[in-house]
C-alpha positions in Angstrom: 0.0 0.0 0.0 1.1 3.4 -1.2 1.0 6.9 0.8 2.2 10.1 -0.8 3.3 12.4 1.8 3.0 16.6 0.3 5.3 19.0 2.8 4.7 22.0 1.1 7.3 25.1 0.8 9.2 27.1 -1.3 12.5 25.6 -3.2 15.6 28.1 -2.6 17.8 29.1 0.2 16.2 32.6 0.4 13.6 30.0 1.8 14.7 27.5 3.6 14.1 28.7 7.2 11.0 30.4 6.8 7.7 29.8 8.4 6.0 29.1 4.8 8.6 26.0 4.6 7.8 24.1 7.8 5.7 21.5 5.3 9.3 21.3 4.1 11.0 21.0 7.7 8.7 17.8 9.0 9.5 15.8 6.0 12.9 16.9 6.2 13.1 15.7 9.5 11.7 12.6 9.0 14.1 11.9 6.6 17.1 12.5 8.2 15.7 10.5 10.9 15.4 7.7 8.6 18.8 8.1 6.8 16.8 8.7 3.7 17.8 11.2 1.0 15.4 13.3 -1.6 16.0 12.4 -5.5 15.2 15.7 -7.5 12.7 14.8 -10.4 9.7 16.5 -12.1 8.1 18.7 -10.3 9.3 18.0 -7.1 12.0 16.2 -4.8 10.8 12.7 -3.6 11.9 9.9 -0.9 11.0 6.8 -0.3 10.6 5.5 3.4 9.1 1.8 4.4 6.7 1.8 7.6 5.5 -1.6 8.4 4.7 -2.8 5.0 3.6 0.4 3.8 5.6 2.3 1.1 5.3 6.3 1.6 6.9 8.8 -0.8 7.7 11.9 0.8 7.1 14.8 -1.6 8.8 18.3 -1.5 7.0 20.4 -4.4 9.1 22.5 -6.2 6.7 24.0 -8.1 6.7 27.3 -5.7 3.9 26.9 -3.0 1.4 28.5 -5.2 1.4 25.7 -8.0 1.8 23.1 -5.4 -1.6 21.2 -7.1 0.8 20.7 -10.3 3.4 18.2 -8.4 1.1 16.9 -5.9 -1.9 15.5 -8.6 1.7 14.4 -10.8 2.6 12.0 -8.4 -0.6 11.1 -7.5 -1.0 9.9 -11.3 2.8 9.0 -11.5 2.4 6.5 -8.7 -1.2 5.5 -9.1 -1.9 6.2 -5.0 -5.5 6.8 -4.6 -6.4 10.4 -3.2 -7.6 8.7 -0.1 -3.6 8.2 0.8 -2.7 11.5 0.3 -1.5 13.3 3.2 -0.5 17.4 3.4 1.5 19.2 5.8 1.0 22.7 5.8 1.7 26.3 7.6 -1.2 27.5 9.5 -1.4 31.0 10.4 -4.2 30.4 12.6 -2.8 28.1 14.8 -0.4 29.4 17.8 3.0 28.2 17.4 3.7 24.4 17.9 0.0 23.1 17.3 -0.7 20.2 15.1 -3.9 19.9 13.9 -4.9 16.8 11.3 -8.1 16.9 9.2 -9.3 14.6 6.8 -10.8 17.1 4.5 -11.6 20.5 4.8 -11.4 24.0 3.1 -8.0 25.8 2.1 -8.9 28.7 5.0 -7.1 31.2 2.4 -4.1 29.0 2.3 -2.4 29.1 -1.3 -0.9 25.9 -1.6 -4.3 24.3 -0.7 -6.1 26.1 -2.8 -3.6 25.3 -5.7 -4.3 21.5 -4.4 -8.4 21.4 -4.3 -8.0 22.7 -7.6 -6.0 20.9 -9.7 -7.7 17.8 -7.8 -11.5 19.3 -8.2 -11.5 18.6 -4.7 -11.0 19.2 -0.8 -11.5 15.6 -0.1 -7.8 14.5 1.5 -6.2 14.6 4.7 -4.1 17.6 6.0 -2.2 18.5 8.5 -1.5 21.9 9.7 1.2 23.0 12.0 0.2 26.2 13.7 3.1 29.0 13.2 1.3 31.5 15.1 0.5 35.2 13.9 2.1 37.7 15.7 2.0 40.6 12.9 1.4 43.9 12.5 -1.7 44.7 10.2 -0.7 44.2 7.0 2.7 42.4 7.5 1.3 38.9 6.9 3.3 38.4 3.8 6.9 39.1 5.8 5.6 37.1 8.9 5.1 33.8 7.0 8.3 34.4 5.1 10.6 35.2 7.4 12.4 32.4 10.0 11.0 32.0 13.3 12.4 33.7 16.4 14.9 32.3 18.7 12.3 30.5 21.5 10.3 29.0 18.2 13.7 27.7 16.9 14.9 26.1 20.5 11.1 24.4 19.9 11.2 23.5 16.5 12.7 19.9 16.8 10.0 18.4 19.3 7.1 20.0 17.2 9.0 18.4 14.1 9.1 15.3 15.7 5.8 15.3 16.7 4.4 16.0 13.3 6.7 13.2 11.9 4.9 10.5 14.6 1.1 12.1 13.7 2.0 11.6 10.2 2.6 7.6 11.0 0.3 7.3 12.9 -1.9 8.7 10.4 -0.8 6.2 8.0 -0.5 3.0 10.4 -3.6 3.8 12.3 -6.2 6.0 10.4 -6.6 9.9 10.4 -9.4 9.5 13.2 -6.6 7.7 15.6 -4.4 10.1 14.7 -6.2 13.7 15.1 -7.5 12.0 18.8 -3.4 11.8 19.7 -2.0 14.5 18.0 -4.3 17.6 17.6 -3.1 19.5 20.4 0.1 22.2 21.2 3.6 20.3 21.4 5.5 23.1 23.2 7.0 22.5 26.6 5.2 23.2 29.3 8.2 25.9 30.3 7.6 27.7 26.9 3.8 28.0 26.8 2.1 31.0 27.3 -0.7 31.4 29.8 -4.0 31.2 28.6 
C-alpha cells in the first residue's frame, strides 16, 4: 500500500528557514531521521521511506507553493496512489505556534498551496495537517511574517514540534486519520515555553 506524503514550501535558500517551509521541515526531519535522501525529479524532490509494509513517498514540491496542485496531482498519477492516501502538511497561520492539527478534508482557509491542491484535484476531499506557526504581525505584515524564520524560542522548539508532526504523520498512516487527530491535535510546546492562557 502506497501513501504520498506533500510537505509544502518554497524551493531556494532565500527559503529554507522560513515559516512558509515548515511542510518542508517535518519531511525533512523525517528523513534524516530515517537516513533517507530526496531524489530531484519532475516537479518535485521525492523519498522513499518503508513503515511496516507500507511504502510512503515523501514529496517536497518544487513547483513554488502557489502551483503546489501541479506536483502533488503528478505523483498522485505517476504513482497510481488513490487520493484517499494523500497526506499534506502545511503552515497554518491560525494556529499558535507548535500546534498540530490533522483533518481529513476541509477548506483551504485562504491558504495558497491548498487552494492550488483542491483545484488541480477538483476537490477538498484528503487529509491535511496543519502546524500552527502563530500570527504575531502587524496589520498588514502577513506576507513578511510567513516568510521570514522563526524567532529564537520558536527555533529552540522547533525539533520536538517536528518530531511530533513526523509521529502524527505515521500514525496517520499505520492507524487511520481519526486515531491520529484524537493523539495529536493538540500544542507540542514544553510546558516551560507556553504562554498562559
Amino acid at each position: 500500500m502506497k501513501y504520498l506524503i506533500a510537505g509544502l514550501g518554497n524551493i531556494g535558500p532565500e527559503y529554507a528557514g522560513t515559516r512558509h517551509n515548515i511542510g518542508f521541515m517535518v519531511l525533512d526531519a523525517w528523513a534524516q531521521a530515517s537516513n533517507t535522501v530526496f531524489t530531484s525529479g519532475r516537479y518535485g524532490a521525492t523519498a522513499e521511506i518503508s513503515l511496516k509494509g507500507r511504502k510512503c513517498v515523501l514529496l517536497k514540491p518544487s513547483t513554488y507553493m502557489n502551483l503546489s496542485g501541479k506536483a502533488v496531482n503528478y505523483y498522485l498519477g505517476k504513482l497510481d496512489i488513490p487520493r484517499e492516501n494523500l497526506l499534506v502538511v502545511l503552515d497554518d497561520l491560525a494556529l499558535p505556534f507548535g500546534t498540530l492539527r490533522l483533518r481529513r478534508r476541509g477548506s483551504s482557509g485562504g491558504h495558497n498551496g491548498l487552494n492550488s491542491i483542491d483545484y488541480c484535484l477538483a476537490s477538498d476531499d484528503y487529509a491535511r495537517l496543519r502546524v500552527g506557526i502563530g500570527n504575531g504581525f502587524p496589520q498588514g505584515g502577513q506576507i513578511d511574517f510567513v516568510l521570514g524564520e522563526f524567532i529564537p524560542e520558536e527555533r529552540a522548539e522547533l525539533p520536538g514540534v517536528l518530531e511530533k508532526a513526523v509521529e502524527a504523520v505515521k500514525c496517520s498512516v499505520l492507524e487511520g486519520v481519526d486515531r491520529a487527530m484524537t493523539r495529536y491535535n493538540h500544542s507540542w510546546l514544553s510546558s516551560s515555553t507556553k504562554k498562559d492562557e
